[in-house]
N, CA, C and O of each residue as an XYZ file, in Angstrom:
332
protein
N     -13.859      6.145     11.667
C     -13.296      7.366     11.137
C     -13.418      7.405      9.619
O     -13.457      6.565      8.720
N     -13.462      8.710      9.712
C     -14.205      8.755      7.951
C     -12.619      8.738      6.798
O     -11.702      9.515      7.063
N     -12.538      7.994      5.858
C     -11.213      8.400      4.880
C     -11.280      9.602      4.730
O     -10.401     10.157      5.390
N     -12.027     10.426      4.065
C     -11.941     11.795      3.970
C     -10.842     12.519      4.637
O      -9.988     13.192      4.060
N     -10.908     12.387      5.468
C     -10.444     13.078      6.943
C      -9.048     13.358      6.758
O      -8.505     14.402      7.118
N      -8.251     11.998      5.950
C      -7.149     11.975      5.981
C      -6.659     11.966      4.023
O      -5.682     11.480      3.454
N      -7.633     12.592      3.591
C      -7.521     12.243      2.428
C      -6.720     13.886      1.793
O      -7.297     14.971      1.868
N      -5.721     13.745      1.371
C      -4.734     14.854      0.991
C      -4.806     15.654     -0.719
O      -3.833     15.453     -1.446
N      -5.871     16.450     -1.216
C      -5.840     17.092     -2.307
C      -4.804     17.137     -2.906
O      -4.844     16.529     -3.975
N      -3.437     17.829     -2.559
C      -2.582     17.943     -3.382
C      -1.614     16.492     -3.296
O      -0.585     16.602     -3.963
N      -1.678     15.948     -3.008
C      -0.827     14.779     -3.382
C      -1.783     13.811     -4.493
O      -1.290     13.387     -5.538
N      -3.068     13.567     -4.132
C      -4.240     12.729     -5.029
C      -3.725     13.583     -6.355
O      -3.568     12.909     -7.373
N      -3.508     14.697     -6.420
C      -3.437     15.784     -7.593
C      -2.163     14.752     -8.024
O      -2.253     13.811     -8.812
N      -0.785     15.246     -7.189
C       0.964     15.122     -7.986
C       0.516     13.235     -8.284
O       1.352     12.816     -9.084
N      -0.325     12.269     -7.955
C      -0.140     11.074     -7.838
C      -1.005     11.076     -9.680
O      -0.603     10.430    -10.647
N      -2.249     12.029     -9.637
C      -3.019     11.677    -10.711
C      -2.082     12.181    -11.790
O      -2.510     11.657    -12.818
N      -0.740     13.126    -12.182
C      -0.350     13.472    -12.995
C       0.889     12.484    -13.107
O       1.463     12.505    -14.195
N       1.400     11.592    -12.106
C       2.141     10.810    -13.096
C       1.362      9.646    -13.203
O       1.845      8.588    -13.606
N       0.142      9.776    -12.855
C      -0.529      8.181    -13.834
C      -0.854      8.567    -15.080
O      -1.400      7.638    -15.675
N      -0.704      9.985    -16.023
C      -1.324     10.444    -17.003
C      -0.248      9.551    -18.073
O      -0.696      8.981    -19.068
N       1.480      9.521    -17.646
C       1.915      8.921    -18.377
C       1.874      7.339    -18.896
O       2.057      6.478    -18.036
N       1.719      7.061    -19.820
C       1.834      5.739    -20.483
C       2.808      5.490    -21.395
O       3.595      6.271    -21.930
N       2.612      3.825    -21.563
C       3.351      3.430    -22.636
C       3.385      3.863    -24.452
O       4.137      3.818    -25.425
N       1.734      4.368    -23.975
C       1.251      4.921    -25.444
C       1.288      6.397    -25.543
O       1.261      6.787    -26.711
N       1.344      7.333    -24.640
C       2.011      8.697    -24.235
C       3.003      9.045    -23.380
O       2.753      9.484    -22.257
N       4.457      8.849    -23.929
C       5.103      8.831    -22.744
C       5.626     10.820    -22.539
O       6.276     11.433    -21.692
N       4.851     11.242    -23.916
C       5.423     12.642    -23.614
C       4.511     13.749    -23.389
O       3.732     13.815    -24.340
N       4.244     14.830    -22.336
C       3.307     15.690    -22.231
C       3.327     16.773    -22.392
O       4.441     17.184    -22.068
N       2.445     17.871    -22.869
C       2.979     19.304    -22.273
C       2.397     19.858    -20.907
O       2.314     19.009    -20.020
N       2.143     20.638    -20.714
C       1.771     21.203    -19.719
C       0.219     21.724    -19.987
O      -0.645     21.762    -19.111
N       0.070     22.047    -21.120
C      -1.536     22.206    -21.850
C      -2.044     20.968    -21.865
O      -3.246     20.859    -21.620
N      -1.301     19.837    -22.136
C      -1.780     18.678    -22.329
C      -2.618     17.742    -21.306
O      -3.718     17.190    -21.352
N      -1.336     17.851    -20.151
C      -1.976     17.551    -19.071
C      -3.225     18.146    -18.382
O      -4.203     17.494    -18.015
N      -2.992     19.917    -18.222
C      -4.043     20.260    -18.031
C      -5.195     19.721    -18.394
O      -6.058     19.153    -17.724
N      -5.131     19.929    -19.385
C      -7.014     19.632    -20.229
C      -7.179     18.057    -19.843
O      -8.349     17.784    -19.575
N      -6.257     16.935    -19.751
C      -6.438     15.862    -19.663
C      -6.883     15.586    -18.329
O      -7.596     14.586    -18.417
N      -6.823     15.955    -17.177
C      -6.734     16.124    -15.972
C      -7.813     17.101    -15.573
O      -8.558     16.635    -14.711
N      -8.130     18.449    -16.002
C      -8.817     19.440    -15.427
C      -8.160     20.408    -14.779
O      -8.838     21.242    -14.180
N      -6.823     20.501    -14.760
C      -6.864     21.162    -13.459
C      -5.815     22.709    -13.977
O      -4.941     22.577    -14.834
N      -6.053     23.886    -13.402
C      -5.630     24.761    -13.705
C      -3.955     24.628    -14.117
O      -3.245     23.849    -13.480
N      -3.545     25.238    -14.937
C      -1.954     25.384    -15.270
C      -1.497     25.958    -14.418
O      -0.274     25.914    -14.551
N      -1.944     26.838    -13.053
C      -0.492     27.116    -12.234
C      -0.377     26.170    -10.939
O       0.571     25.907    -10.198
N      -1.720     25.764    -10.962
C      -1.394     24.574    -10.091
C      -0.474     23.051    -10.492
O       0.237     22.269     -9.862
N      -0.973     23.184    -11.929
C      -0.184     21.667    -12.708
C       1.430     22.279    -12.579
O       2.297     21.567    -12.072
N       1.581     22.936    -12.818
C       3.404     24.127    -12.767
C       3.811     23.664    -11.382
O       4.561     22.723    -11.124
N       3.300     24.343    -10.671
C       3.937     23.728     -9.313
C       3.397     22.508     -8.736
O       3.828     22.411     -7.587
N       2.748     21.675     -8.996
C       3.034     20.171     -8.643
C       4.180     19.450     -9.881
O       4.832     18.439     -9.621
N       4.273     20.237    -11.338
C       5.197     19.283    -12.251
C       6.433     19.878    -11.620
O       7.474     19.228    -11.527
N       6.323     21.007    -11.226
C       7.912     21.409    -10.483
C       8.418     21.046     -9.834
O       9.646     21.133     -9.833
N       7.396     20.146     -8.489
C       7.691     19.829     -7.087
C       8.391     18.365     -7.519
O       9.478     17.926     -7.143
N       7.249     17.645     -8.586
C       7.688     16.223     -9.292
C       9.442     16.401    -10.135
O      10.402     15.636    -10.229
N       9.160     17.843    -10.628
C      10.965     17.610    -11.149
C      11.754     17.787    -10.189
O      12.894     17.332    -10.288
N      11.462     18.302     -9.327
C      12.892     18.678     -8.343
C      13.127     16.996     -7.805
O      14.275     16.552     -7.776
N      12.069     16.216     -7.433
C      12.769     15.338     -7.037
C      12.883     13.973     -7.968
O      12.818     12.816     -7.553
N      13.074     14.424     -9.374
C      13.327     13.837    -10.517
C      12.479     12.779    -10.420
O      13.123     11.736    -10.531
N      10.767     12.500    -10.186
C       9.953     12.037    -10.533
C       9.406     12.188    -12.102
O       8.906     11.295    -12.785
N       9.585     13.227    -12.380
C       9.374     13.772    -13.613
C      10.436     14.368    -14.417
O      11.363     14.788    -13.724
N      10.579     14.532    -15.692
C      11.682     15.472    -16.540
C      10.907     16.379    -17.326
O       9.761     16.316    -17.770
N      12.136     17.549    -17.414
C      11.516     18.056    -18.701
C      12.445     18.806    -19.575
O      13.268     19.638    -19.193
N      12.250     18.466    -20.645
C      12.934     18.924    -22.265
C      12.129     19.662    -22.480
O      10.917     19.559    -22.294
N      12.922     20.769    -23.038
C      12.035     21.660    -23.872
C      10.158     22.312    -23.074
O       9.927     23.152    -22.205
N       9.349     21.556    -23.784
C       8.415     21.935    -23.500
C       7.305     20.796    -22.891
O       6.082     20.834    -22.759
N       8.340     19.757    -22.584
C       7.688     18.420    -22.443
C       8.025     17.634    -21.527
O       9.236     17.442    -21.416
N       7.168     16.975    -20.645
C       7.431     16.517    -19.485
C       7.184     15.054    -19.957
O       6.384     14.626    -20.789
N       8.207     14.337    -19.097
C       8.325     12.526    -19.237
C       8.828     12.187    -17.915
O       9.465     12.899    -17.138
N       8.282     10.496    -17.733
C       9.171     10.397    -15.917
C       9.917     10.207    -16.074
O      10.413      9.937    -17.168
N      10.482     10.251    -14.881
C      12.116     10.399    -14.067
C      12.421      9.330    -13.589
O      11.727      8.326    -13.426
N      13.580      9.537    -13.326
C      14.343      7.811    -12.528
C      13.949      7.385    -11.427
O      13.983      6.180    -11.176
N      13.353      8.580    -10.279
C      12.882      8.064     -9.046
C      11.610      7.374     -9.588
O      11.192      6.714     -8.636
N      10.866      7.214    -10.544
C      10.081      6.223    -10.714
C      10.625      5.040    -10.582
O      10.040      4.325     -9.768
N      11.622      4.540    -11.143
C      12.604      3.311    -11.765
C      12.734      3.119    -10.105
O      11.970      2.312     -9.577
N      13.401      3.629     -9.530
C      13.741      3.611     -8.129
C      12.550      3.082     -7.131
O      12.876      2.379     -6.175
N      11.153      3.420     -7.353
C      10.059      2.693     -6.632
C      10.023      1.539     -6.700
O       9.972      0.764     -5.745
N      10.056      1.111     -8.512
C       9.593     -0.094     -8.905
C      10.783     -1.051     -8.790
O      10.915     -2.119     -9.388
N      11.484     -0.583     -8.065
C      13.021     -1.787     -8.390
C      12.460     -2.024     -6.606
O      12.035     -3.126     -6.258
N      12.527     -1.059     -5.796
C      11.688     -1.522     -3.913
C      10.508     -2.821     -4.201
O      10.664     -3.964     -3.773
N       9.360     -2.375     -4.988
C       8.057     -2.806     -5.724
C       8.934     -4.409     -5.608
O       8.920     -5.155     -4.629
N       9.601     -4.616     -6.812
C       9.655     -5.612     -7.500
C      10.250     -6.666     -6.386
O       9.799     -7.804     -6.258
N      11.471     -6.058     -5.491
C      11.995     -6.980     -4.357
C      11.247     -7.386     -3.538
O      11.900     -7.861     -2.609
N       9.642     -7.495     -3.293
C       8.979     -7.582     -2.197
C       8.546     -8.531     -2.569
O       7.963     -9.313     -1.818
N       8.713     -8.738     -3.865
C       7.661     -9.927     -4.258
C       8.338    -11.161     -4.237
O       9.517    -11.152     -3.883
N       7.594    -12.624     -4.674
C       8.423    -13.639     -4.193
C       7.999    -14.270     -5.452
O       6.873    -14.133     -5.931
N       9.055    -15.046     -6.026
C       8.882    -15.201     -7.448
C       9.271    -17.111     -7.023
O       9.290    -17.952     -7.922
């Protein structure tokens, strides 16, 4: 069976916009991302919307930064491992 098949556009999309953040950009706009990414502004709007509602993402003003449900992955992440 081919990956394709099961391979989901809009999530590859909401997954590629919070890898845009870094340690060396932790703040974006919405122009920003666009152009960094490619991808139209009303589509980036409603995937950064879908990401704030479930506080994956924040936003001040005019600027988007992540959210605590990140913190919340990486604390699952970190217990799996065996130190």
């Amino acid at each position: 069976m081919s990956d394709e098949k099961y391979h989901q556009q809009n999530l590859a999309r909401a997954l590629q916009v919070l890898f845009v953040f870094s340690a060396e950009k932790q703040d974006w706009s919405l122009d920003d991302i666009a152009a960094e990414l490619r991808l139209s502004k009303t589509s980036l709007l409603r995937i950064l919307r879908t990401l704030e509602r479930a506080r994956f993402v924040l936003r001040r003003e005019q600027l988007y930064r992540l959210g605590p449900r990140v913190l919340d992955l990486a604390k699952v992440y970190l217990g799996t491992l065996s130190v």
